[in-house]
C-alpha positions as CSV (number, residue, x, y, z in Angstrom):
1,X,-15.1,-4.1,-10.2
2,X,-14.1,-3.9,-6.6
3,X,-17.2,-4.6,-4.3
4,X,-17.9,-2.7,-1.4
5,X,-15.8,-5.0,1.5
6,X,-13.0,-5.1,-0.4
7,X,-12.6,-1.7,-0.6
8,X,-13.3,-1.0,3.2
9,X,-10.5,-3.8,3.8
10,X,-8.0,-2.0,1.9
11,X,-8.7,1.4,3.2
12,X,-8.3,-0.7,6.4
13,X,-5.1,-1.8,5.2
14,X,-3.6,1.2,4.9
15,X,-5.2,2.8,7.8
16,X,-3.7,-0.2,10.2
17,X,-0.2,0.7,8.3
18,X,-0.2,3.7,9.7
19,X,-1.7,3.1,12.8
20,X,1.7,0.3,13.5
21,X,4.1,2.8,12.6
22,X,2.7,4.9,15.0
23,X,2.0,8.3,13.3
24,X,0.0,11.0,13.5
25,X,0.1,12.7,9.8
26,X,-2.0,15.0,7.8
27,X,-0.8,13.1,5.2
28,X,-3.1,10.0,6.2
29,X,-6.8,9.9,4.7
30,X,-8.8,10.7,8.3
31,X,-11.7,12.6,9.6
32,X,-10.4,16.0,11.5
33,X,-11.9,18.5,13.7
34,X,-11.6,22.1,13.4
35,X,-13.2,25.7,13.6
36,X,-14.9,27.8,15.1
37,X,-18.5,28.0,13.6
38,X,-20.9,26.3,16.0
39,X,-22.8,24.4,13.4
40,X,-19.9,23.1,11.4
41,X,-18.0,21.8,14.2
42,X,-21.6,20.0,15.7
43,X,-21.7,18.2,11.6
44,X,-18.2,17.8,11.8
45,X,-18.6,16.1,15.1
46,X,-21.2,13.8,13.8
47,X,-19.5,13.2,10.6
48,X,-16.6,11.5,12.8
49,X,-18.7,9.8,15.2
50,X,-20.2,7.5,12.3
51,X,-17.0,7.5,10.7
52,X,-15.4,6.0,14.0
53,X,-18.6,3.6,14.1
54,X,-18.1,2.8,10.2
55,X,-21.7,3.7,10.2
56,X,-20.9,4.9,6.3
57,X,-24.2,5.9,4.7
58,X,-24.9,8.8,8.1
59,X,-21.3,9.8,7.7
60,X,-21.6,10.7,4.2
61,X,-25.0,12.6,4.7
62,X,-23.4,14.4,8.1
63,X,-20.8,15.2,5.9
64,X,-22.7,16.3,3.3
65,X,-24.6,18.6,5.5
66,X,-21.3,19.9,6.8
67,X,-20.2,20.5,3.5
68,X,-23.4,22.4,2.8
69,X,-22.5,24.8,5.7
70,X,-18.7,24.8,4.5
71,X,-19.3,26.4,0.9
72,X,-21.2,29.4,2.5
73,X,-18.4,30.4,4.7
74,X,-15.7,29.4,2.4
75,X,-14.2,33.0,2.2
76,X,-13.7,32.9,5.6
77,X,-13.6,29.2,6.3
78,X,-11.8,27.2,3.6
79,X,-10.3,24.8,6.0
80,X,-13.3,23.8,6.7
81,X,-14.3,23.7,2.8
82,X,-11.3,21.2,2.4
83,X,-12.1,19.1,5.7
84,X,-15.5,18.6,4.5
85,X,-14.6,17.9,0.9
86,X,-12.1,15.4,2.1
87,X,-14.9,13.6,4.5
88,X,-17.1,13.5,1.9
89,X,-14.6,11.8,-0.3
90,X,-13.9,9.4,2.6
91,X,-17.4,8.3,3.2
92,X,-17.8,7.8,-0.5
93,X,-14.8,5.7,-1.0
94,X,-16.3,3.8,2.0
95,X,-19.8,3.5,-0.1
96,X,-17.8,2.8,-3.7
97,X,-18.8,5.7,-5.1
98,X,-15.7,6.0,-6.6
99,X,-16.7,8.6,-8.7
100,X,-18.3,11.5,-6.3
101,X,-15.2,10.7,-4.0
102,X,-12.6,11.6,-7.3
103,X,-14.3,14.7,-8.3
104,X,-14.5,16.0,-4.3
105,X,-11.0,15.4,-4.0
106,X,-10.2,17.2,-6.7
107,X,-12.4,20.2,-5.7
108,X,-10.6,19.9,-2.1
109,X,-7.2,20.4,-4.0
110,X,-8.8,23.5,-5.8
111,X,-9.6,25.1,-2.8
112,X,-6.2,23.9,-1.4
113,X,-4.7,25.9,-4.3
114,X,-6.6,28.9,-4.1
115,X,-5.9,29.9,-0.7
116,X,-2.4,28.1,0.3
117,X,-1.2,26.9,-2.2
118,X,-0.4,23.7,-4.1
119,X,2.8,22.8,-1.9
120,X,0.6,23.1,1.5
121,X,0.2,19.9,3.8
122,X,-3.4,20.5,3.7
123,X,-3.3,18.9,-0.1
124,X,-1.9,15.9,1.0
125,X,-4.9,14.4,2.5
126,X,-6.4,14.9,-1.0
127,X,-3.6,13.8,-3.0
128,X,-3.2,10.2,-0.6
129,X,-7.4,10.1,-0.7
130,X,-7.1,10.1,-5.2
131,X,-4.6,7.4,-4.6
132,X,-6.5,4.8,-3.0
133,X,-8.8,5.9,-5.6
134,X,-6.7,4.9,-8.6
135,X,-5.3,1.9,-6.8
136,X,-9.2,0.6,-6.3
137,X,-9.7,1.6,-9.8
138,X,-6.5,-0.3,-10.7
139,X,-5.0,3.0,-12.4
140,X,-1.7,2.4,-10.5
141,X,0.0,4.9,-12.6
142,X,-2.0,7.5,-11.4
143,X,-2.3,6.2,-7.8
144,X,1.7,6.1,-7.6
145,X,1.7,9.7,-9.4
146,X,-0.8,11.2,-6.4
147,X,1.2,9.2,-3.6
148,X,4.4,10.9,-4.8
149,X,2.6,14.4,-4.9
150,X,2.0,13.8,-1.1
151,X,5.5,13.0,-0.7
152,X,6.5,15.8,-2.8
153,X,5.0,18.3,-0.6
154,X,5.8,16.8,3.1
155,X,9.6,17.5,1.4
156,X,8.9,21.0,0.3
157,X,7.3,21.6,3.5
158,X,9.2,19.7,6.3
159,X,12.4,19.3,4.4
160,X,13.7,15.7,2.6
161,X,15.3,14.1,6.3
162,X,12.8,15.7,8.3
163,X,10.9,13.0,10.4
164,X,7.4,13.8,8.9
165,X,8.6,12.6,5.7
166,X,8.6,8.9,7.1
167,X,5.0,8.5,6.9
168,X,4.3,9.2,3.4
169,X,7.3,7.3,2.4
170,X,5.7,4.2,4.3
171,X,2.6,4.8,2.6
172,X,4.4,4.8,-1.1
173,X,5.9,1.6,-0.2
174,X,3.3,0.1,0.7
175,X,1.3,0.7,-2.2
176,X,4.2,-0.7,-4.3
177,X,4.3,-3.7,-2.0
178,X,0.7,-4.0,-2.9
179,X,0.7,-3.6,-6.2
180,X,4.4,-5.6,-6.8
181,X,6.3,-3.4,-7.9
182,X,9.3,-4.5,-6.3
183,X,12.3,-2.6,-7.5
184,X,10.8,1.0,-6.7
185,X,9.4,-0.5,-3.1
186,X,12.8,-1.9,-2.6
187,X,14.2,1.7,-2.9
188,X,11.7,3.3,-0.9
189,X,12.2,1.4,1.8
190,X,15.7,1.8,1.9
191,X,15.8,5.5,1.6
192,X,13.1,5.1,4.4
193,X,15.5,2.8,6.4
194,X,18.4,5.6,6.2
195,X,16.5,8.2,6.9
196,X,15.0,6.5,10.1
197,X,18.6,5.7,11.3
198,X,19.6,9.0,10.8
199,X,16.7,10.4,12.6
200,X,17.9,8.0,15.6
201,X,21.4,8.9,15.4
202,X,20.6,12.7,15.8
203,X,18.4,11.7,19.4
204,X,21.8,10.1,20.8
């Protein structure tokens, strides 16, 4: 079993991946603001305050509060159901309770389904979230299968050569770096080579 700093360094990991490549994505497993309600934007707030401070054990119970709030104004409010969810998640990753943070991400994707369906960018966050999950848990089958569900709906969404599609293709690659699987990285990272150049050509 994975103790607690290993897991933080490998949520780290792919955090600081992202974070060199320079994106901004949905499709990355962080803490966001929205809304409109007063007291689940104040949770919210606090949720990524500790977050940002790695102050884990007060981010999970902001962000179970916040969740709290979330599921009574669902009807009107599920993006702030699935944000919360997703925090949750996150913070319980964080603590290793592996467990909690599966089934939330699951109920996240639910909700995700219910109200925008399955090929909306608001699942990836869940989708990438279960995949560090499995890879912790060393299901790598099932981590690879939720890291292609993200990248199957950034290309139902944005297109297969959009630009946005670069991120989760990073992140698939990396987990296949991680995990040696060196055939299926190498061909990651060479569709994600063309379709960088290509993104390039069409600035000049």
């Amino acid at each position: 079993m994975l103790d607690v700093s290993e897991v933080i360094c490998m949520i780290r990991f792919f955090l600081l991946i992202a974070t060199i490549w320079g994106v901004v994505s949905p499709t990355l497993p962080i803490l966001v603001l929205a809304g409109s309600d007063v007291q689940w934007v104040e949770l919210n707030k606090q949720t990524t305050g500790y977050y940002k401070q790695q102050d884990f054990i007060k981010g999970a119970a902001a962000a179970r509060a916040a969740l709290q709030v979330a599921r009574k104004e669902a009807a009107s409010h599920p993006e702030h159901l699935i944000i919360s969810l997703n925090n949750l998640a996150m913070m319980q990753t964080h603590l290793g309770g592996f467990a909690e943070a599966e089934q939330l991400n699951k109920e996240a994707l639910g909700v995700v389904q219910k109200y925008f369906g399955m090929t909306d960018p608001k699942a990836m966050v869940s989708w990438n979230n279960l995949g560090l999950i499995y890879y912790f848990a060393k299901k790598y089958d099932d981590a690879e299968h939720c890291f292609r569900e993200a990248l199957y709906i950034a290309e139902q969404h944005y297109g297969k050569q959009a630009r946005e599609i670069i991120a989760p293709l990073k992140r698939l690659a990396s987990f296949y770096k991680k995990v040696g699987w060196q055939q299926k990285e190498a061909a990651v990272t060479a569709r994600m080579t063309a379709l960088t150049a290509a993104i390039s050509r069409k600035k000049k």
